[in-house]
N, CA, C and O of each residue as an XYZ file, in Angstrom:
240
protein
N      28.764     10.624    -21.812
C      27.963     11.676    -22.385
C      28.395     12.997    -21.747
O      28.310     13.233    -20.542
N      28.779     13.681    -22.502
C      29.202     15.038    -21.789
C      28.343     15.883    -21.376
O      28.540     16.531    -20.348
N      27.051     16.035    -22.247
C      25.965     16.987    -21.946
C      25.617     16.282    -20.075
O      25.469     17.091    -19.159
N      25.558     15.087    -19.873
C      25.365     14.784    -18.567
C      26.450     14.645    -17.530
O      26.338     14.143    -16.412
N      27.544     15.187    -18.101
C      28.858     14.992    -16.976
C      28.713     16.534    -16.656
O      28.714     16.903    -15.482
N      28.603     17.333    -17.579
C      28.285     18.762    -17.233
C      27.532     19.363    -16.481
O      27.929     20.346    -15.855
N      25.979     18.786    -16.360
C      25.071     18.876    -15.562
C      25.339     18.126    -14.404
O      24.912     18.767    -13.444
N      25.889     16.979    -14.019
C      26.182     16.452    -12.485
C      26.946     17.303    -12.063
O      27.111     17.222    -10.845
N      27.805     18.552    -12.843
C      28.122     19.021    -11.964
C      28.002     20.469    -11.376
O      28.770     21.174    -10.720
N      26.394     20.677    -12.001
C      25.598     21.706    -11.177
C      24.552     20.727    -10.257
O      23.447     21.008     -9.793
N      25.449     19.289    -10.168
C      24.174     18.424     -9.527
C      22.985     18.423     -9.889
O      22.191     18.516     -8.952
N      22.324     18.318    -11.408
C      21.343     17.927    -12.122
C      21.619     17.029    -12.477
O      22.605     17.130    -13.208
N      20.963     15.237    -12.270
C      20.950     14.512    -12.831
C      19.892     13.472    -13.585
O      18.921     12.998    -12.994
N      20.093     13.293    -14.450
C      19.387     12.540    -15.590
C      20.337     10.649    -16.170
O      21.476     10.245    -15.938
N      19.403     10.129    -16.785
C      20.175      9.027    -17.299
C      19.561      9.298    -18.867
O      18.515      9.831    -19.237
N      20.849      8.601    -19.719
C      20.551      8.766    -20.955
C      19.623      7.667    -21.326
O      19.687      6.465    -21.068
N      18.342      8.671    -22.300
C      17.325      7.790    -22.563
C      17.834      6.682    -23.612
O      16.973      5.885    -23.240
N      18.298      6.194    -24.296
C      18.564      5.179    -24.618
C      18.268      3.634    -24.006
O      17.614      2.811    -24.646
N      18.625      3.462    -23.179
C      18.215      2.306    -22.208
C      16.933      2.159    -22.225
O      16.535      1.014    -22.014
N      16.081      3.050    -22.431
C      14.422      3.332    -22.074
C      13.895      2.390    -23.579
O      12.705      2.138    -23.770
N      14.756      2.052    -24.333
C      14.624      1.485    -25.857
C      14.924      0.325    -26.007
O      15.828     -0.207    -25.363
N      14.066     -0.399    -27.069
C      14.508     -1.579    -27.267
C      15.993     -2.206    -27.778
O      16.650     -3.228    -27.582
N      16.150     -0.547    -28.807
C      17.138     -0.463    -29.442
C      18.448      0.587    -29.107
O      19.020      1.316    -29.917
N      18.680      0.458    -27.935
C      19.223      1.952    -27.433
C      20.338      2.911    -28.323
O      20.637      4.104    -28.369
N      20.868      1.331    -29.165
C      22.084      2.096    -30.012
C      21.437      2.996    -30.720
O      21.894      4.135    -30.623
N      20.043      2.784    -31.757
C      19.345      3.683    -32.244
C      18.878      4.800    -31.851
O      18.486      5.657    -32.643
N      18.854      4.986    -30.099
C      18.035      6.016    -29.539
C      19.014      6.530    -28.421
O      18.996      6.331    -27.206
N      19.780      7.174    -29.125
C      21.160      7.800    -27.959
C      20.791      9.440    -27.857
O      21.391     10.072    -26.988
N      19.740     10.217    -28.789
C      19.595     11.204    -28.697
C      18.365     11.363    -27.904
O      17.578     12.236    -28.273
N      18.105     10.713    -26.961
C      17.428     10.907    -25.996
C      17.845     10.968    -24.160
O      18.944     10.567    -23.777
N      16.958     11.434    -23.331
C      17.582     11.380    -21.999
C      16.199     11.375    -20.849
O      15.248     12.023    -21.286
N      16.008     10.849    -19.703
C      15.255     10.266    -18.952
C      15.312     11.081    -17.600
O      16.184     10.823    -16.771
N      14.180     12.270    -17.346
C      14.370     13.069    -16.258
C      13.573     12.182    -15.325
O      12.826     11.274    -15.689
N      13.863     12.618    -13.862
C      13.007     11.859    -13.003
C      12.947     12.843    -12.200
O      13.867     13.454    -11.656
N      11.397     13.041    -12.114
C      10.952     14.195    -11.629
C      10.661     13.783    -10.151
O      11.149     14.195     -9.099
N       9.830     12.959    -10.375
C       8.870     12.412     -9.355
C       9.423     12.385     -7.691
O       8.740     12.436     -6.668
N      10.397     12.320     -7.790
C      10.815     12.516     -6.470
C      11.241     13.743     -6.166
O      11.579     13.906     -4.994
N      11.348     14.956     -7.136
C      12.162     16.011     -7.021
C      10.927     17.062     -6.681
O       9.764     17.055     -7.085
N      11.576     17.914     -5.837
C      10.652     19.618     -4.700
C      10.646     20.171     -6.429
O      11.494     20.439     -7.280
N       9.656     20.154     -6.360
C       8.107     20.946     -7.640
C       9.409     22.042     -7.656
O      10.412     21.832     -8.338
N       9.264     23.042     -6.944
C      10.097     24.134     -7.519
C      11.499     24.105     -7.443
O      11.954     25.152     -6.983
N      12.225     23.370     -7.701
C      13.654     23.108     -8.398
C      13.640     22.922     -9.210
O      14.714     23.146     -9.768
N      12.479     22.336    -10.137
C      12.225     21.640    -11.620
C      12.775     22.921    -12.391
O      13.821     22.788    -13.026
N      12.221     23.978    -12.373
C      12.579     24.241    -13.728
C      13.992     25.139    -13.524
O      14.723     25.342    -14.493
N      14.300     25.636    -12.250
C      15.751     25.444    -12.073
C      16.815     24.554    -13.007
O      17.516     25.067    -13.880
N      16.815     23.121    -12.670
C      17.347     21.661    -13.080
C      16.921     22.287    -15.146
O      17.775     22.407    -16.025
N      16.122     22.421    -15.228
C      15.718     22.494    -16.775
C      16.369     23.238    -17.142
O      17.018     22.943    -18.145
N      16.575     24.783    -16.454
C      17.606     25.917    -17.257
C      18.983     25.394    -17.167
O      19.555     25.456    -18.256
N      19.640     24.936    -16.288
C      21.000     24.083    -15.545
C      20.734     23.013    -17.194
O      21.534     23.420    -18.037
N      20.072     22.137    -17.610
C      20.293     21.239    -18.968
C      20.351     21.913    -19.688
O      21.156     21.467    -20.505
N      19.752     23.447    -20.207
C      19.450     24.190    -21.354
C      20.781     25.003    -21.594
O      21.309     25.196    -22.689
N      21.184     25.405    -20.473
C      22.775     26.196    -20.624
C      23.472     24.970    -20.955
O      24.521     25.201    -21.555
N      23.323     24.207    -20.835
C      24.573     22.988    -21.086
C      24.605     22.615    -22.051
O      25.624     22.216    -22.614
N      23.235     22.647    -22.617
C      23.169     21.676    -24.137
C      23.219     22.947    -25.468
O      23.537     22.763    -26.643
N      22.777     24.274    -24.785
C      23.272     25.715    -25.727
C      24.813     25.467    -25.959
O      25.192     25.046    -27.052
N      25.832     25.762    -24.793
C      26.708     25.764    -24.586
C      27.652     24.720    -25.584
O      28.623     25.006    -26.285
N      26.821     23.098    -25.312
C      27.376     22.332    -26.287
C      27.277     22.281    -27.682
O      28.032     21.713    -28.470
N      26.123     23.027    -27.938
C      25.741     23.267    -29.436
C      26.490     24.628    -30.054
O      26.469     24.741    -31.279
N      27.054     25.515    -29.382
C      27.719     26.644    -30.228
C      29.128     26.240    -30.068
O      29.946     26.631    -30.901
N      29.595     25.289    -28.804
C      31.381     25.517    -28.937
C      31.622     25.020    -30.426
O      32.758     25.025    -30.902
């Protein structure tokens, strides 16, 4: 997945939600943040770091 090879390497990482499905082949346009362990204020840091990436992938 490129949108997530891009982001590991502002070191934001996510797994693609798919797996989270019964059917994952059906559900590849999804992705699985894990917050819960992550310092409250990096979050939305990590969120703009996915949003430039997935802009970025949507206009090239």
């Amino acid at each position: 997945m490129e949108l997530q090879r891009l982001c590991k390497q502002d070191s934001v990482w996510f797994e693609p939600g798919g797996a989270m499905f019964a059917d994952s082949e059906q559900n590849k346009n999804y992705l699985r943040l894990g917050y819960s362990s992550i310092n409250q204020s990096l979050i939305p840091e990590g969120i703009a770091i996915i949003s430039k990436h997935v802009n970025n992938l949507l206009n090239a």
